[in-house]
N, C-alpha and C positions, 0 to 999 in steps of 0.2 A: 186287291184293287191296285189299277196301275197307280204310280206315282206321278202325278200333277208336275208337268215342267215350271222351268224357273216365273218365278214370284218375284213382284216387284212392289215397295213403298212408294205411294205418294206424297209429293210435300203440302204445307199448311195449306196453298189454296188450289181451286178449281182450275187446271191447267186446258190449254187447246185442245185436248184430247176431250174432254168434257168428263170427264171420271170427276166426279164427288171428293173433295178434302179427306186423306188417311185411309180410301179405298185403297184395298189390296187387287189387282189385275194381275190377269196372265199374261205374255207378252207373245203376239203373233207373230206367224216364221215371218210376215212381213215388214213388222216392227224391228225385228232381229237383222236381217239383214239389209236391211237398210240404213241400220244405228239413228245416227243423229240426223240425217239426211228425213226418217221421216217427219220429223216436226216440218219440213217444210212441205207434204203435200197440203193440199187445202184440206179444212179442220173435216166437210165432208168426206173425203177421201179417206180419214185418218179413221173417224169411225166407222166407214165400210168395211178396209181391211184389217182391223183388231179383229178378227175370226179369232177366237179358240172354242174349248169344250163349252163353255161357258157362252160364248155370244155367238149366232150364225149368224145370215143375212137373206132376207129374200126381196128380191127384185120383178116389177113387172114394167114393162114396156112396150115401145116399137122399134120394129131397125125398118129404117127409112128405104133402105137396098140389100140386097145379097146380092151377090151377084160373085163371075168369074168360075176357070175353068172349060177348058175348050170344050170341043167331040173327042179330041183324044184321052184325056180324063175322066171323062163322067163316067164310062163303069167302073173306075175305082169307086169313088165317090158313090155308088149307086149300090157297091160292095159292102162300103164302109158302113151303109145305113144298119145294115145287122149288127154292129159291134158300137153302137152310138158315138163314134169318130167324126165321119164325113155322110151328107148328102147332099142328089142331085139338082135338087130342089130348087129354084130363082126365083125372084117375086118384090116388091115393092109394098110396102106399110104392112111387115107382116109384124102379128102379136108374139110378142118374148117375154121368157122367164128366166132368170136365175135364182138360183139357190145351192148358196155357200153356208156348208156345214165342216167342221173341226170331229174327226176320231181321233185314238191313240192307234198305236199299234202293239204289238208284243212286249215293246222296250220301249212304252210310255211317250215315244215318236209323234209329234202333231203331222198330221195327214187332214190335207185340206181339200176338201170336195167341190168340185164347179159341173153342176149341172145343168146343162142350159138347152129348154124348147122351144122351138121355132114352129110356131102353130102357122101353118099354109092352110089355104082353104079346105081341102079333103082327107087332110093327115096332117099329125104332128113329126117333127124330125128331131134328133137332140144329139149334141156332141157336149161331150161328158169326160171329164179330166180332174187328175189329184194331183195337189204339188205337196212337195216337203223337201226339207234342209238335208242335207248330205249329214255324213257324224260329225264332220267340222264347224257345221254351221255356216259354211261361208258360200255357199252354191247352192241355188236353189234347182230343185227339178220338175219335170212337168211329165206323166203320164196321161195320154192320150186311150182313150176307149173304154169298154168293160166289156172280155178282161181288156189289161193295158197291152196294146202291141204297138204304140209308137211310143217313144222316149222324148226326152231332149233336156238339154240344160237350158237357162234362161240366165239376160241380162235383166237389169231392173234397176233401176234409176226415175229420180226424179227432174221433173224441168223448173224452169223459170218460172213458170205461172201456176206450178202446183199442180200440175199434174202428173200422174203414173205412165210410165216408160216402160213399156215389157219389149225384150227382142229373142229370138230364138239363137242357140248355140249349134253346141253339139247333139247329132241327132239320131237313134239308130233303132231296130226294130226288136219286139220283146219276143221271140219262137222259140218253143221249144225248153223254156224256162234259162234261154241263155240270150246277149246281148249282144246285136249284129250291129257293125256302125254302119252307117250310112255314108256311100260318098257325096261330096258336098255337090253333085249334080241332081244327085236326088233328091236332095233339103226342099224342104218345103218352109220355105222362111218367114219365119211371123213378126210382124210387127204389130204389138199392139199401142193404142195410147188412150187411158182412163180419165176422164175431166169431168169438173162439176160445172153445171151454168148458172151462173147465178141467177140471171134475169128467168131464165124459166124453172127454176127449183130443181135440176134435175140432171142425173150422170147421161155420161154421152160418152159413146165406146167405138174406136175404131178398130177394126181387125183388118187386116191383110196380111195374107201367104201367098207368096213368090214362088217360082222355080227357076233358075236360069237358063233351062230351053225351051218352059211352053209358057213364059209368061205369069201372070196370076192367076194362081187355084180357087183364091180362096176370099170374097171380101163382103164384109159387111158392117153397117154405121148406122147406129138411132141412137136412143135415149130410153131412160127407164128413173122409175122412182122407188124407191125402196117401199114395199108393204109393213102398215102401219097394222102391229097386233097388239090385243087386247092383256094385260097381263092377268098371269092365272092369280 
């Protein structure tokens, strides 16, 4: 059986994180790379991304838009629907799901799963991605597809009002079982930013990818609320 990464003690009382007095927790690559930084997401926020083996997350929603992407794009996009990366797809008030689950890997590695579908009226579409820590710990990465053929590294920082900061790095493609960089004209650049609302209970996600010659690929922003399960 793999070996359970680093463990951590809590102290005498119930801290922001909401962990129970003297629980023992796993610490997610999110918690990790962020250090001290993430006690300041909002206390919502802090319980989404504690992912490990132990706690996953599933979310249902709306994205208010998708949108972006010319005519000179869309059959990649319309490519990509085979390998649940990219689709062609546009629409307003459609329904969404994620679900974030935690594997190991060979070497006990947390590999964190983001699966997410985009129900349109006639079909579902989904773009589906794993992150994980480098062996440093200090860089996180972000695989794109199944299998994975886009890469990339990620920034990730927190703001002033407690919210999550994701921005894309370095980017390149996975063929062939070897890694292609990408020059930075082909970056498809992501900005994402993760916030809780208080007044309506409920996370609110923005995404956009960029290109520097055709504009924005890639955008979309709703809201979702974590689904409430029963324990066994």
């Amino acid at each position: 059986m793999l070996k359970i990464a680093e463990e951590e003690e809590l102290g005498e009382q119930e801290d922001s994180k909401g962990l129970q007095k003297g629980r023992i927790y796993l610490s997610s690559i999110y918690e990790k790379i962020l250090g001290n930084s993430y006690k300041n997401l909002h206390p919502k926020l802090q319980h989404r991304y504690r992912l490990t083996e132990e706690k996953d997350f599933i979310g249902k929603g709306i994205m208010d838009e998708i949108s972006g992407g010319s005519f000179l794009v869309r059959p990649v996009f319309t490519l990509g629907t085979k390998y649940r990366i990219f689709f062609a797809e546009r629409g307003n008030q459609i329904p969404f799901e994620i679900v974030n689950k935690v594997t190991l890997d060979e070497k006990g590695k947390q590999i964190v799963h983001w699966d997410r579908t985009f129900r349109f009226k006639e079909k579902s579409r989904y773009f589906d991605a794993i992150m994980f820590l480098n062996e440093r710990g200090d860089e996180l990465f972000d695989y794109f597809g199944k299998p994975a053929l886009l890469g990339s590294t990620l920034s990730i920082t927190v703001d002033q009002n407690g919210s999550m900061q994701i921005s894309s790095k370095k980017q390149w493609l996975n063929l062939f079982g070897k890694k292609i960089p990408l020059p930075k004209f082909l970056h498809g650049v992501a900005n994402i930013s993760e916030s809780y609302d208080e007044g309506e209970q409920c996370y609110r996600i923005i995404v956009e990818v960029k290109n520097s010659l055709v504009g924005r690929l890639f955008y979309y922003q709703g809201k979702f609320t974590e689904v409430e399960r029963r324990s066994e």
